[in-house]
Backbone bond lengths (Angstrom), bond angles and torsions (degrees), N, CA, C in turn:
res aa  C-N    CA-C-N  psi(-1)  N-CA   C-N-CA  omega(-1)  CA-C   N-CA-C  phi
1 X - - - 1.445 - - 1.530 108.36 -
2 X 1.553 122.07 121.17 1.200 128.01 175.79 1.979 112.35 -41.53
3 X 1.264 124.99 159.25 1.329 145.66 173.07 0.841 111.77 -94.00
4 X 1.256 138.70 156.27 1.771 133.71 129.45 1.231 128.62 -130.82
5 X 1.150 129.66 119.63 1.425 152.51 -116.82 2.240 85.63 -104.33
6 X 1.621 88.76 104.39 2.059 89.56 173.78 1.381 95.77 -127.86
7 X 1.508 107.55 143.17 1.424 152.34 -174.28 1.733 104.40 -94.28
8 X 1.479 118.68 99.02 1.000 125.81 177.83 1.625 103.74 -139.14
9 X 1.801 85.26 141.98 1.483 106.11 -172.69 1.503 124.27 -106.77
10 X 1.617 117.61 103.92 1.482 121.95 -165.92 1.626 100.45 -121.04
11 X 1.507 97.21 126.23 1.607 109.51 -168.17 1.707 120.83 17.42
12 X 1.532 78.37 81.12 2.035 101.81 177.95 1.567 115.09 49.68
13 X 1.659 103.99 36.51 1.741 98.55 -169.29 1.323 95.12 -119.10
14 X 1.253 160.27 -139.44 1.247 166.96 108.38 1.679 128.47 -131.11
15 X 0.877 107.85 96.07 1.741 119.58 -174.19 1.478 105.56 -84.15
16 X 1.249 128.74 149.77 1.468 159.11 161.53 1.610 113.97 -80.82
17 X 1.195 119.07 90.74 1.491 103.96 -160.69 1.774 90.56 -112.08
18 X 0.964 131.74 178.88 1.630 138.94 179.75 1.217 107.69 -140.83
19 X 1.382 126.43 138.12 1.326 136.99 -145.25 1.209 110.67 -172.69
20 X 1.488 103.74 133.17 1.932 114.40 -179.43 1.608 111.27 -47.80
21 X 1.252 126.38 122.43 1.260 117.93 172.19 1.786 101.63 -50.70
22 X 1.844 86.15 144.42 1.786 90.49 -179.37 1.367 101.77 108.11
23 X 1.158 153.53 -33.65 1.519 167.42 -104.43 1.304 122.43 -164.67
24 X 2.149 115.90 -8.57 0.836 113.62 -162.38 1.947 111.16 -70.13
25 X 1.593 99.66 -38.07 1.351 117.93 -179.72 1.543 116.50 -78.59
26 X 1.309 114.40 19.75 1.499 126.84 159.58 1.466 109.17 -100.45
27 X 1.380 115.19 -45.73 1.742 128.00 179.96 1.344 99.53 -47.49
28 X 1.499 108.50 -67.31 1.754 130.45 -168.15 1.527 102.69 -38.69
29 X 1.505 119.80 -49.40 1.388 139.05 -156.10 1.760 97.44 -63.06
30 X 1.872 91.55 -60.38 1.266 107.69 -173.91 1.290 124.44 -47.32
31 X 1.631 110.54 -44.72 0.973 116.22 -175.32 2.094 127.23 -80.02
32 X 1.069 87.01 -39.11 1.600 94.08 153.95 1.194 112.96 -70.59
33 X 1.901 155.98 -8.88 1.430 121.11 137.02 1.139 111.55 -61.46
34 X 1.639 139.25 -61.63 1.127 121.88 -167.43 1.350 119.28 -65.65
35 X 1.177 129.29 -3.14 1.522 128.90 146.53 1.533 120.97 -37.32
36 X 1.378 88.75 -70.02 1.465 110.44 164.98 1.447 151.37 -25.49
37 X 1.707 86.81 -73.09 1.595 111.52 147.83 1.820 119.78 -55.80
38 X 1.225 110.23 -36.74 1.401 98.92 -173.80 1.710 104.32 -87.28
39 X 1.182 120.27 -12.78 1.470 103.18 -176.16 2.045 92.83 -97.61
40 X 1.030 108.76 -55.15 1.832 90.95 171.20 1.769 126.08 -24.31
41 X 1.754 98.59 -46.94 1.082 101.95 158.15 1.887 143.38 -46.80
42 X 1.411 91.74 -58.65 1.130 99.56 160.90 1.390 133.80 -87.95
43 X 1.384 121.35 11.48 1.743 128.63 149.27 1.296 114.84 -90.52
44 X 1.649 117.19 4.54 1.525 110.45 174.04 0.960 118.59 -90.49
45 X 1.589 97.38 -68.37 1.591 120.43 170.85 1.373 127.80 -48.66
46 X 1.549 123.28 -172.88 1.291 140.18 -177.76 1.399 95.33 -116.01
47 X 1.294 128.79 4.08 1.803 120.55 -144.52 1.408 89.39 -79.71
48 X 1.756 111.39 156.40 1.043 92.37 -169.66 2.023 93.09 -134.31
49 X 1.516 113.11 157.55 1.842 98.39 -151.89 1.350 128.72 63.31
50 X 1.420 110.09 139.56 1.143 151.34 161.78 1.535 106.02 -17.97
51 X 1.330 116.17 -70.39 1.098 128.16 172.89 1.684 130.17 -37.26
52 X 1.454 107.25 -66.43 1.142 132.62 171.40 1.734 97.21 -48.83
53 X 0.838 113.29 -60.36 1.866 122.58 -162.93 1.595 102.65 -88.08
54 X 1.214 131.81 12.55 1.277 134.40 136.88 1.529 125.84 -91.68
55 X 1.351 103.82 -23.19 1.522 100.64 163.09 1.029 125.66 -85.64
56 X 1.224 143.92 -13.86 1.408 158.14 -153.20 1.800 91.87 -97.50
57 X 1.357 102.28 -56.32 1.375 130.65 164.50 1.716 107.82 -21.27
58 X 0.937 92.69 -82.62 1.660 125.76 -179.88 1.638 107.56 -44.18
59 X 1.230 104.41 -55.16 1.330 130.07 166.84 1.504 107.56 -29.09
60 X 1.294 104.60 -66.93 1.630 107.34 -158.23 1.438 103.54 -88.18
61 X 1.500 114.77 -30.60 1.295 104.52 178.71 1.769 124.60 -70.75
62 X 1.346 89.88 -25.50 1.816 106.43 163.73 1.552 110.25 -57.53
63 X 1.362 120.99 -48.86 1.170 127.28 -163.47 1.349 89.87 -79.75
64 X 1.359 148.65 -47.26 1.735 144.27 -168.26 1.594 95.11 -40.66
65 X 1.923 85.26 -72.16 1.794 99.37 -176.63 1.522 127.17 -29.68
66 X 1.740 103.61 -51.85 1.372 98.42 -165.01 1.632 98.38 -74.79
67 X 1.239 123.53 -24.61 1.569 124.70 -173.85 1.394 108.93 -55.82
68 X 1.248 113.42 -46.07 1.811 142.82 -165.79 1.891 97.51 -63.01
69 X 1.434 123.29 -36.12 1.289 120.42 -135.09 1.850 65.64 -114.12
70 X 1.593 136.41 -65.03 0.687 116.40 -171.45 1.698 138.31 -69.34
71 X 1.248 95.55 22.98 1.554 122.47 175.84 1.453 113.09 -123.69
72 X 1.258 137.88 17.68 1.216 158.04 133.42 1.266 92.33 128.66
73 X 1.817 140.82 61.36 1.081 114.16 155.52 1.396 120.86 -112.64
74 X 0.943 161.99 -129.29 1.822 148.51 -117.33 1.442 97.99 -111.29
75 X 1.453 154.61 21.31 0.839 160.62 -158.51 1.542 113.38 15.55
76 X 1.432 126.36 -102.73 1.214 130.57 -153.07 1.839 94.77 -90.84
77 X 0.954 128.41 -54.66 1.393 143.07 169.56 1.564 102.20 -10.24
78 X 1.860 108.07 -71.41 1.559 127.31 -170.64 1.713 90.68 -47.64
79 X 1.614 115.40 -62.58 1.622 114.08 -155.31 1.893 100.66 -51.97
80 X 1.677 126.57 -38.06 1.420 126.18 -157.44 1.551 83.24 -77.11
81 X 1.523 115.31 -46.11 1.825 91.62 -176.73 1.386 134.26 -80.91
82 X 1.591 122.35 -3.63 1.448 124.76 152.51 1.507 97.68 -54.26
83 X 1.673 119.68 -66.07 1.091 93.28 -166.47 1.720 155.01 -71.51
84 X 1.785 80.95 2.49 1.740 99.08 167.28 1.212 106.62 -78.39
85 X 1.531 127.11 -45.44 1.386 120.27 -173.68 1.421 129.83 -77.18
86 X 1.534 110.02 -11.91 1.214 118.40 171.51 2.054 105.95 -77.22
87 X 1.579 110.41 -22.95 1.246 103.34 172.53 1.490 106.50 -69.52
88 X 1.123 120.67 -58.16 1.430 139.37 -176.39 1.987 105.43 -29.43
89 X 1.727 104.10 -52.10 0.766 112.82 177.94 1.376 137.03 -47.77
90 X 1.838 110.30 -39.70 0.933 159.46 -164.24 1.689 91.01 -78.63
91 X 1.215 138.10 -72.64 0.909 148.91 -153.72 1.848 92.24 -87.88
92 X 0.537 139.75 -37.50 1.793 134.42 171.90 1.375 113.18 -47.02
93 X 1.727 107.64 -35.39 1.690 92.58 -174.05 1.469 106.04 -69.07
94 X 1.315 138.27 22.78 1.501 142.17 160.10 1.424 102.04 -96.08
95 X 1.148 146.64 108.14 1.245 153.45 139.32 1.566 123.48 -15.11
96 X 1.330 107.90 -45.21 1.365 112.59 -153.45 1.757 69.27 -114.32
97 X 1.051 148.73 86.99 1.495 151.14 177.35 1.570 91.60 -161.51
98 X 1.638 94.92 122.66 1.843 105.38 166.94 1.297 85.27 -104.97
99 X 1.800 97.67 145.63 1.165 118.81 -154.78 1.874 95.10 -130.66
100 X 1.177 97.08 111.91 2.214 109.97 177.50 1.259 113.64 -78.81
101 X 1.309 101.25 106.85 1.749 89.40 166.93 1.326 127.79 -85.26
């Protein structure tokens, strides 16, 4: 199945991510919360790096999810896609990293 190569911008970085045609305006979505989430983060805290303020990150958005699923949302489905996106995540703190959805 063809790719298509989207340009998304997470705290002043810009990654190349590849994505099922159809999906681009799910990425976009995605990627502007964790925009989001990671700069709230880092206007709260003291944390200091990239690192630190992606986990914290990670943190809360894990905690939304599991809240969401244990309030009747997607059950087992939600837990397999934290754990793709937490890889995904994982692999972003490389800049120069194309990222597969």
């Amino acid at each position: 199945m063809p790719k298509e190569s989207v340009k998304v911008r997470i705290l002043d970085r810009e990654f190349t991510i590849a994505c099922p045609p159809g999906e681009r305006e799910d990425l976009e979505a995605a990627a502007d919360y964790l925009n989001g989430q990671l700069q709230i983060v880092q206007s709260q805290s003291k944390v200091i790096g990239l690192e630190h303020t992606v986990v914290l990150a990670a943190l809360n958005l894990s905690n939304e999810l599991l809240r969401l699923r244990r309030d009747g949302g997607e059950g087992d489905d939600a837990l397999q896609r934290l754990r793709e996106l937490r890889e995904k995540v994982s692999a972003a703190t490389d800049p120069g990293e194309t990222l597969r959805l």
